[in-house]
Structures are given as C-alpha cells and as structure tokens.
C-alpha positions as CSV (number, residue, x, y, z in Angstrom):
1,X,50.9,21.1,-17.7
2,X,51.9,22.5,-13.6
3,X,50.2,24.9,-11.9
4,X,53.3,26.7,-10.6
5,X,52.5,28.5,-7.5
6,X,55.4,31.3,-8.0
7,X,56.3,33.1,-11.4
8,X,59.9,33.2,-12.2
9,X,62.6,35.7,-10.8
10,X,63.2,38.8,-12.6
11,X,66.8,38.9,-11.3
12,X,69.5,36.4,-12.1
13,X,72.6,36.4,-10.2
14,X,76.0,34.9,-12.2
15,X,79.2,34.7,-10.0
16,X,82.1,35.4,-12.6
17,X,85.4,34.6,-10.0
18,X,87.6,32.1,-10.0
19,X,90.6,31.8,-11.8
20,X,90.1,28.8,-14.0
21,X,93.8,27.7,-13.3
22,X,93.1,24.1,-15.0
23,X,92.5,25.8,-18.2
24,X,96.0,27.1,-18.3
25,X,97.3,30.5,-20.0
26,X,93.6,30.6,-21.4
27,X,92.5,32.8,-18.0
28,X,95.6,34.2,-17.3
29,X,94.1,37.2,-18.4
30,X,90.9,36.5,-18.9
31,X,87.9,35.4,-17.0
32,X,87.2,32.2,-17.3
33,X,83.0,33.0,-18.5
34,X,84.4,35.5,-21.0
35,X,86.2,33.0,-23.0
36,X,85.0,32.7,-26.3
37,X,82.9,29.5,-27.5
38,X,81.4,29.1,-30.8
39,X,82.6,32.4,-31.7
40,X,80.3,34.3,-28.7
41,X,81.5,34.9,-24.8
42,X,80.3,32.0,-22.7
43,X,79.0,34.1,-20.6
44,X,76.8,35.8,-23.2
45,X,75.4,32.5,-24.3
46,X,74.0,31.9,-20.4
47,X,73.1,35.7,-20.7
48,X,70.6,35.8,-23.8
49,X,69.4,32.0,-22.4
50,X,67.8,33.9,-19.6
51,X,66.6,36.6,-21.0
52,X,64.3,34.6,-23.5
53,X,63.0,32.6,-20.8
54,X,62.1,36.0,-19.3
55,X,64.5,37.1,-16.9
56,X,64.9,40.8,-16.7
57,X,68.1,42.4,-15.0
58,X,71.4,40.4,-14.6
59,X,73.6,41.3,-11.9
60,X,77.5,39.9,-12.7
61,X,79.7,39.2,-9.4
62,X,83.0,39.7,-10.8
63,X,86.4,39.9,-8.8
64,X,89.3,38.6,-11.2
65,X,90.1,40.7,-14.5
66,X,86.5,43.2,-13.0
67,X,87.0,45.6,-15.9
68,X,87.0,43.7,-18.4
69,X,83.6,42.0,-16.8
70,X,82.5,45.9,-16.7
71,X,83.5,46.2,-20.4
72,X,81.5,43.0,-21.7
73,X,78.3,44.2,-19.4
74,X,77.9,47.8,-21.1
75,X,78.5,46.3,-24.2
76,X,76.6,43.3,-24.6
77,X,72.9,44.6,-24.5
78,X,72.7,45.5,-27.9
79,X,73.5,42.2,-29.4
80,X,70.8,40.1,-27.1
81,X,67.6,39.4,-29.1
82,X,65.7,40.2,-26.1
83,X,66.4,43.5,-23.6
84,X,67.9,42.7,-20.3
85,X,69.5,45.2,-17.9
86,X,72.7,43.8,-16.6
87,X,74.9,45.3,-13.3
88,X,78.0,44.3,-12.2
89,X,79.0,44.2,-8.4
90,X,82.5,44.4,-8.0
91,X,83.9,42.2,-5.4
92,X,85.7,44.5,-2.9
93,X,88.3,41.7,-2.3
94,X,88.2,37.7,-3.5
95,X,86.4,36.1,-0.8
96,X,84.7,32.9,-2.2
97,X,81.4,32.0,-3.9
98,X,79.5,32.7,-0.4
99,X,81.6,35.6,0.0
100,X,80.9,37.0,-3.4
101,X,77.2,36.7,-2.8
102,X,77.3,38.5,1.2
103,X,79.0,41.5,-0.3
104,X,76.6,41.9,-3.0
105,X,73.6,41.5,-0.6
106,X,72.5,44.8,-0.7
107,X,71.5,44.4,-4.0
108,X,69.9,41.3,-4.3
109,X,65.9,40.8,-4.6
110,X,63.6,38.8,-2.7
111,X,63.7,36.1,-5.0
112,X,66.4,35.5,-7.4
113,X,68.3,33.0,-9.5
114,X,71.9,31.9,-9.6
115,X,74.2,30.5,-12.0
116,X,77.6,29.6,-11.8
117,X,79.4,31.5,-14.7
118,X,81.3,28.3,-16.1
119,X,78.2,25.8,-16.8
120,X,75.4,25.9,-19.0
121,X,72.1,23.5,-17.7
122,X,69.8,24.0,-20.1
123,X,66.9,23.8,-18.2
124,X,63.7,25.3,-17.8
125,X,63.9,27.9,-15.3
126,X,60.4,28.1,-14.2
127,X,60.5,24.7,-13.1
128,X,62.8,25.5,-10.8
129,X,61.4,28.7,-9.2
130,X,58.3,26.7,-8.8
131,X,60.0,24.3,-6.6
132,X,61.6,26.6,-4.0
133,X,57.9,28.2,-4.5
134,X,55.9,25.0,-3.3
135,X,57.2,24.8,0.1
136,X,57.1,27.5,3.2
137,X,60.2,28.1,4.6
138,X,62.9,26.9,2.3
139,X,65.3,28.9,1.6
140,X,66.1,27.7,-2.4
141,X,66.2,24.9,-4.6
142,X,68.8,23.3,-6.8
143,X,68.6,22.1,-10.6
144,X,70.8,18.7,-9.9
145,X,71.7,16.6,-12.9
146,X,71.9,12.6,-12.9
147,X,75.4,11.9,-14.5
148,X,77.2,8.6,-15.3
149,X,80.5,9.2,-13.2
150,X,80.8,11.8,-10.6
151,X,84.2,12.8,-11.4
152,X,84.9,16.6,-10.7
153,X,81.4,17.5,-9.4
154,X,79.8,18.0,-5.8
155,X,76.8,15.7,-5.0
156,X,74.1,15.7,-3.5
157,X,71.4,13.0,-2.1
158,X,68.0,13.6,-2.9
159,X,64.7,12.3,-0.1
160,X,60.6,13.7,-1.6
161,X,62.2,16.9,-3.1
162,X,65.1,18.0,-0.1
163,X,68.5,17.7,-0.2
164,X,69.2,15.7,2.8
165,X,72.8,16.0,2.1
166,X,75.3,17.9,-0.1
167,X,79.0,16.9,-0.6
168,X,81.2,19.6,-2.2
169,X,83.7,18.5,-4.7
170,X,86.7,16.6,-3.1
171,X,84.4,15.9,0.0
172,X,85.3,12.7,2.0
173,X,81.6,11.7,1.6
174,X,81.6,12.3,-2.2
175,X,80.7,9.7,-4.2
176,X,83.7,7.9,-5.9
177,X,84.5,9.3,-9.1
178,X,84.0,6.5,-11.4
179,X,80.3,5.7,-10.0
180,X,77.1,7.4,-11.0
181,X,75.6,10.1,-9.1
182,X,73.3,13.2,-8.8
183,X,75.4,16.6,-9.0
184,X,75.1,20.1,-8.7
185,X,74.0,21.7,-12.0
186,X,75.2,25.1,-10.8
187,X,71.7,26.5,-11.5
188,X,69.5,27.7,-8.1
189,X,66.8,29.4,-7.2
190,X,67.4,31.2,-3.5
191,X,65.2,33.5,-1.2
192,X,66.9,36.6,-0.1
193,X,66.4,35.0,3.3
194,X,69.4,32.8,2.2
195,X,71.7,35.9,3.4
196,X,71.6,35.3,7.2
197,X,73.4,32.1,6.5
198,X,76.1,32.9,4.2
199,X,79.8,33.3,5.1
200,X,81.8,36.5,4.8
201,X,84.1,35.1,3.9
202,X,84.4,31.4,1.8
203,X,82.3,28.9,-0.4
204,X,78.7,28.4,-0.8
205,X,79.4,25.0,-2.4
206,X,81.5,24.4,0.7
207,X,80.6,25.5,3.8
208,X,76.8,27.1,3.3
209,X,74.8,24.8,1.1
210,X,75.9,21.2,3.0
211,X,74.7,23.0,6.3
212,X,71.9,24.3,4.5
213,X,70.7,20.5,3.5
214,X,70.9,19.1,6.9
215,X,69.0,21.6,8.2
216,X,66.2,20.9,5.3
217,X,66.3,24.0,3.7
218,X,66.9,23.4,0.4
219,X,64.9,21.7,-2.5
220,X,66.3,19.8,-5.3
221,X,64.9,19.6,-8.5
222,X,66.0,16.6,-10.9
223,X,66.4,17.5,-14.6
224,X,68.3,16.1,-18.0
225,X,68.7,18.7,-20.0
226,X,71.8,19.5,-22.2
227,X,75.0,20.3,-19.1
228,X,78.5,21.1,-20.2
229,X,81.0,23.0,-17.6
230,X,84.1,24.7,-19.5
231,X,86.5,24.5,-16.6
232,X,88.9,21.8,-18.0
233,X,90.7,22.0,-21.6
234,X,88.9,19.0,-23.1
235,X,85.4,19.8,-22.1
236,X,86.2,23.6,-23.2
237,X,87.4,22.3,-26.6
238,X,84.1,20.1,-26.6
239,X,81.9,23.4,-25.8
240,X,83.1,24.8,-29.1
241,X,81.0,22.9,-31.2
242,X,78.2,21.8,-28.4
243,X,77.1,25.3,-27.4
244,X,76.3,26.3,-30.9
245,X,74.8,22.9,-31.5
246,X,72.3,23.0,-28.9
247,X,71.5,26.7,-29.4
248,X,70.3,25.8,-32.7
249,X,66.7,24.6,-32.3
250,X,63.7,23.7,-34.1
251,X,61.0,27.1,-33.5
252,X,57.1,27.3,-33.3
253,X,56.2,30.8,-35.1
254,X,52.3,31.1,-33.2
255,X,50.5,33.9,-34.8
256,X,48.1,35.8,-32.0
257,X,44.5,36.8,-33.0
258,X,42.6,33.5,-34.2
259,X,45.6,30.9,-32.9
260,X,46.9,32.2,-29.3
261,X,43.7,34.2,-28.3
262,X,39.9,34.2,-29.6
263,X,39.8,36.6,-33.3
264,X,37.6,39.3,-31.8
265,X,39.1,41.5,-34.0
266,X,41.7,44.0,-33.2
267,X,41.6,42.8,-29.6
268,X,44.1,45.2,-28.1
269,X,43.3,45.6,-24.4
270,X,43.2,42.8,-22.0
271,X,39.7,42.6,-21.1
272,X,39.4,41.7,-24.7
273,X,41.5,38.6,-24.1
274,X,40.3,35.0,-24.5
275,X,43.1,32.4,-24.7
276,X,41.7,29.7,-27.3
277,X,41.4,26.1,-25.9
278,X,45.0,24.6,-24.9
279,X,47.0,27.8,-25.9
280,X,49.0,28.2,-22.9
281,X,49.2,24.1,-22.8
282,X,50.7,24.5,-26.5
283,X,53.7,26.9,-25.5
284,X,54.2,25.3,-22.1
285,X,55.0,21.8,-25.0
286,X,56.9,23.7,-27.3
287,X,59.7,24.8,-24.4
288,X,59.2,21.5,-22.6
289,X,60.5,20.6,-26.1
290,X,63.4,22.3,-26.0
291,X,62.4,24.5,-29.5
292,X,62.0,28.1,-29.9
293,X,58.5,29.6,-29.1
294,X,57.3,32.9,-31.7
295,X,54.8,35.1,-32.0
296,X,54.6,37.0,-35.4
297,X,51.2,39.0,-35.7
298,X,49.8,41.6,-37.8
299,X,48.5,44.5,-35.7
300,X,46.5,46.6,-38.0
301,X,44.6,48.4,-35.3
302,X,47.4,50.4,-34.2
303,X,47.7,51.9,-38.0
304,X,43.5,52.1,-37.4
305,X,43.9,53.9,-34.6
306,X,41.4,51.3,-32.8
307,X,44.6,51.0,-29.7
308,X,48.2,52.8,-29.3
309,X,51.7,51.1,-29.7
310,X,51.8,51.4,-26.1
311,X,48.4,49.3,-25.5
312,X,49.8,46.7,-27.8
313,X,52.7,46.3,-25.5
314,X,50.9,46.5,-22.1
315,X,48.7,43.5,-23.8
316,X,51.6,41.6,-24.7
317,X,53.3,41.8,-21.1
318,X,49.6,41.0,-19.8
319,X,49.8,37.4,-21.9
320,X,53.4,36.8,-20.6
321,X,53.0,36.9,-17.0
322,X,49.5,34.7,-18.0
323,X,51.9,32.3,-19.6
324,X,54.5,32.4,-16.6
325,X,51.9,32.0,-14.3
326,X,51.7,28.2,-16.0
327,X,55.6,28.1,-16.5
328,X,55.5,28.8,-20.3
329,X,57.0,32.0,-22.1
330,X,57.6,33.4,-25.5
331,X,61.3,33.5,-26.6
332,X,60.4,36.7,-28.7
333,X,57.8,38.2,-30.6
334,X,57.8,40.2,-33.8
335,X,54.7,42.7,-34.7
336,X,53.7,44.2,-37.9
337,X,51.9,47.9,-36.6
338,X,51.2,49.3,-40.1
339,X,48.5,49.0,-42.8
340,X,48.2,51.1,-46.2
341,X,44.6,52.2,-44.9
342,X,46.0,53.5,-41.8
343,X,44.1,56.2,-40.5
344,X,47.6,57.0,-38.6
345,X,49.8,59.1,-40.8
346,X,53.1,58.1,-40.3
347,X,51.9,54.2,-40.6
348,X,49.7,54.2,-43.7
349,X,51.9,52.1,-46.0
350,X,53.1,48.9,-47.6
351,X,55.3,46.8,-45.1
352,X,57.0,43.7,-46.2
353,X,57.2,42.4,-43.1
354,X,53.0,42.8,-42.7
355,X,51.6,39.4,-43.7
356,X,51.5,37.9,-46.2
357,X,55.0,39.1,-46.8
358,X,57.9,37.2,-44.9
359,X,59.8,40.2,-43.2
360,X,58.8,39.3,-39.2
361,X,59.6,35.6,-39.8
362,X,62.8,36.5,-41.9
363,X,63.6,38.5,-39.2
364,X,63.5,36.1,-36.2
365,X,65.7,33.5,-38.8
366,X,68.6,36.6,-39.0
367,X,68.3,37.0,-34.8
368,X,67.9,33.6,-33.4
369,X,70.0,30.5,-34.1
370,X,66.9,28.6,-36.0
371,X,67.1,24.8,-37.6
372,X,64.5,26.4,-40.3
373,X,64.2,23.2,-41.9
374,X,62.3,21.3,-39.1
375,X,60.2,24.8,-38.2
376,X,56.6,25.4,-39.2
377,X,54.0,28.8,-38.4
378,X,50.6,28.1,-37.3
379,X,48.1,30.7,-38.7
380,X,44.6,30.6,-39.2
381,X,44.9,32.9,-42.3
382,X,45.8,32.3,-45.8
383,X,48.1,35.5,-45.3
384,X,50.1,33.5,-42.5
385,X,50.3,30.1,-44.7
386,X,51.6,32.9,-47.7
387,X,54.1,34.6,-45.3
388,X,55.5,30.8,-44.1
389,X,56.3,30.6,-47.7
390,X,57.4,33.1,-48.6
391,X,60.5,33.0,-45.9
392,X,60.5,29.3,-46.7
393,X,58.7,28.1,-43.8
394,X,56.2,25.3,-43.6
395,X,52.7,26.7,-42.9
396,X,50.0,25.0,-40.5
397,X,46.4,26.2,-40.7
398,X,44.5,26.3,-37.7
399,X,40.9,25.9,-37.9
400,X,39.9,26.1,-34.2
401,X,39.6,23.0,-31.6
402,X,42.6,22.5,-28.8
403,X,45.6,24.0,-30.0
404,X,48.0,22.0,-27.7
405,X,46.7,18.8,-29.4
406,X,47.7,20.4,-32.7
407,X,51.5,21.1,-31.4
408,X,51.8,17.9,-29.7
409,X,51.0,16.2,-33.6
410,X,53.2,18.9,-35.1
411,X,56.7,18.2,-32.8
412,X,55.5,14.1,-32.9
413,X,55.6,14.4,-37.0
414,X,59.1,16.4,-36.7
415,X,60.9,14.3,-34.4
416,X,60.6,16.3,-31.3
417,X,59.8,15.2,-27.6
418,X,55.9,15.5,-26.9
C-alpha cells in the first residue's frame, strides 16, 4: 500500500466546450458531455465517479449550448449517491481549452483536478494527486494510458516520472497512427501555479502542456484502467453498452465496530478510534480492485444517547481523510441510528434496515450499480452474517487477525485482481 504524501483535491475542474463536429447532428444542439450513454448524461457518469472517490465541488467550464450545461448542474445533485456541489463558469467568449481555464482562474483552488468532459479513465484519482504531490516544484501530473495504436490521441514520452515531451494530436512529432504509444488520458492533477503559464487565448493540449514538458514541469503517471472517449460515432455507439458495463462492479459491504476499527463499544468520537490490523490496507485492495467499497453499521449509541448524529458524522469524516491520507476511500456508507431501547424519543423503534434486517444493504443495491452476485459483507456479528442474507448477500465472519489478508482471499476466490 503508498504512503501518499498529498490527500486528494476537493475540487475537480471538467471543461465542457467544444463542438463535437465529428459526431454529426448529435451536438448540433447539444453538448457533446451531455449526450446521453447508457440511459444517463456522460457527463453525469464522470460526475458521481468523482464524487465516490471523494471529490467535493465540481466546477463545469461550459461555452457552447451554456444553459443547458447550467440546467444539467442545478439539477443533477439529487440523483448522485453521494453530495457534491457543482458550479458552472460560463466562458465569456470560446477561447480554447487553456483559454477556458485562464478565464475561470479566479475560481480555481490551490490544488485541483481536471477532466476533459468527453473521456472516461477510470482511474484512481489519489494516485494521481500523489504524484504531482511527490515532487517540489511541478506544476501537475498527467494520467497517460499505454494504447495499441495512437490514432486520434496526443502523446507523450515518458523519462523517471516527467514528461520530457508532449505531442498534441496532429503534431508533426506524433507518433504514427498505426504504432503503439503512451497518450493523454485527459485526466490531470494541476497546481493553481499552473495559471502564470496558460494562454488567454488557445489550447492547453496545444500550446501550454508541450512547453510545460520541456521545461520539466509536469509528471506523468502510467495507468490501465478502463479509457473510452465519445468523440467519434463508433466509439460513442460503443460507450452505450461499455459505460454501464464497467459501472457495474463487484462491492465489499465492511461493517465498522469489530471489522474497520477495534469493538470498544459505541466508539463514537475519534480518540476512541483504533483501526484493526490491515483495515486501511483492505479498502486501499478493494479500489485497487476496481469493486465498490461499503460501510453498513449499526449505531445504537446515537438512539442511547452515548454520542449525537452530529458526532457520528464528524467520526466518519475523521476515518475518511485517515483513509485518504493512504489513497483509499469509501464509495458510500449507510448507518442504522435507532434501537427499540432508545433512550432518545424520536428513535426508540424497530428499523428494518438495523441489523439483522437487510434495509442498509438493500439500500446501497437500489443506489449503486452493484454485480450482487459476486458481493459479500464482512461482519463480525451473527446479525451482519443474518442481514447478508437476508438481502441475499454472501456473509464473511471476521474473527480478528489482519483484515487485508482476509480481502485479498475474498477478491482471489471471486475472480478479482489482488
């Protein structure tokens, strides 16, 4: 498992222009990120992909079709599993990916990701952030993918973890179509210091990033997860059975006291917090996998009175930016905060979704797009093997030891990287 020396970016930058002209009458009106695949906007699949690997606030650069980018923004939040704030700067003119990205300056972070608004590179993000992280003075780091023909992408050359050069798409030093190369995923991680180079006006692929590389500014970071880019009709036509295909994942359900952290019952503040041997190690496996992470716990002490709702939640964020702190997150949690001998009124009762009934993990199969069959819940309780029934789930009792060797059998025995 890294040590990464930088947790990730709570701001994610998407630049929505362009015109998509090779896809034809499809973005004659239409943004080319808004078009639908597998019955959902593109650009709300990139959207709730950040948000469970914990970004916070999404800020949309949008120039062609703007309101109907405004519309999607205020809409959208309701339907992610996970809360994100999202903005939209409106582009005060068309002025290229570098120009896009000056005007909206103002409003950028010290640290922040990009996407481009056409791709998906299912990576992990962390990963990245680490590595514009690990050495002074660069100014970002790209997620670059090795491909089999270079065909329509920009490329880049690769020397101990710089970019020592970076040919934009139709470059004369681009590698010939037909031959293998290392491209541009479209996925960075830049410092806000990256401003004082950009152009007013033109592209970042273009004219910032190749200058960028010769100076030795930018890292790249090599990866081989799942790429697709929607901008030509056969590849879009692809995406509509892809995307929804590798959304659908495997998941991990953890219960919390007794399997994340040390059982010191109702633990509900952090100095009460003891990981249990390999914890973070196990989620760090689980999204090296490329399978959901889950939490679903029973919280009795807030019904008890023993902590607050608002304790429970502080804890919670407490053990995320733990995890982030060793590149690992939690795609969502669910908790159970009633008991029917709750000393607080209005949650003494009988809950279904309280262990050992199924509700929590019924609820995170309606959210997320779940392969159920290959899922399991580790528990260290009889009520967490009965809830993983019960919803139809296979159960996994943990009895103590290293919990990370535990995951690493469980994904080995279902087929999953390790």
């Amino acid at each position: 498992m890294p040590t990464l020396s930088s947790p990730l970016p709570r701001q994610a930058v998407i630049l929505c222009g362009g015109l998509g002209t090779r896809l034809g009458p499809l973005t004659a009106q239409c943004p080319k990120p808004l078009l639908p695949v597998g019955g959902m906007p593109f650009l709300a699949v990139l959207i709730a992909e950040l948000a469970r690997q914990g970004v916070e606030r999404v800020l949309l650069l949008a120039a062609f079709a703007a309101d109907r980018i405004e519309a999607f923004a205020r809409d959208l939040p309701v339907s992610l599993p996970r809360p994100v704030g999202i903005e939209v700067a409106r582009e005060a003119r068309p002025a290229g990916t570098s120009g896009a990205l000056w005007q909206a300056r103002d409003r950028l972070d010290e640290r922040f990701l990009m996407l481009n608004g056409d791709s998906w590179f299912d990576i992990l993000l962390a990963d990245l952030a680490a590595a514009q992280a690990a050495r002074p003075g660069l100014l970002g780091a790209l997620a670059l993918r090795r491909v089999a023909e270079a065909g329509r992408y920009g490329t880049v050359r690769l020397e101990d973890g710089r970019l020592s050069a970076f040919a934009p798409r139709g470059a004369e030093t681009t590698v010939p179509e037909t031959r293998p190369a290392l491209i541009n995923g479209g996925v960075y991680c830049f410092s806000r210091g990256i401003v004082a180079h950009l152009v007013e006006e033109g592209s970042l692929e273009a004219e910032v990033l190749p200058r960028l590389a010769a100076e030795g500014l930018l890292a790249g970071l090599e990866q081989a997860g799942f790429f697709l880019d929607i901008g030509v009709p056969e590849d879009f036509e692809a995406a509509q059975r892809l995307v929804p295909a590798q959304r659908r994942r495997p998941a991990i359900v953890f219960d919390r006291d007794g399997v994340l952290n040390l059982d010191h019952g109702h633990v509900g503040h952090p100095d009460r917090l003891d990981w249990t041997e390999g914890a973070i190690a196990a989620v760090r496996r689980v999204n090296e996998a490329g399978w959901y992470a889950f939490v679903a716990t029973n919280q009795a002490g807030i019904a008890k009175g023993y902590y607050t709702e608002a304790d429970y939640l502080a804890l919670r964020a407490h053990m995320h930016r733990e995890l982030a702190a060793a590149g690992a997150h939690i795609d969502d949690e669910r908790h159970c905060s009633t008991h029917p001998d709750g000393r607080v009124p209005a949650l003494a009762m009988v809950s279904d979704r309280r262990k050992p009934g199924p509700g929590m993990l019924l609820e995170l199969k309606e959210r997320w797009p779940i392969d159920w069959a290959r899922s399991a819940m580790i528990g260290d309780k009889d009520s967490d093997m009965q809830a993983a029934r019960a919803a139809g789930l296979e159960g996994v009792l943990f009895t103590g030891g290293n919990l990370d060797l535990l995951v690493e059998r469980l994904l080995r025995s279902r087929g999953g990287p390790v």
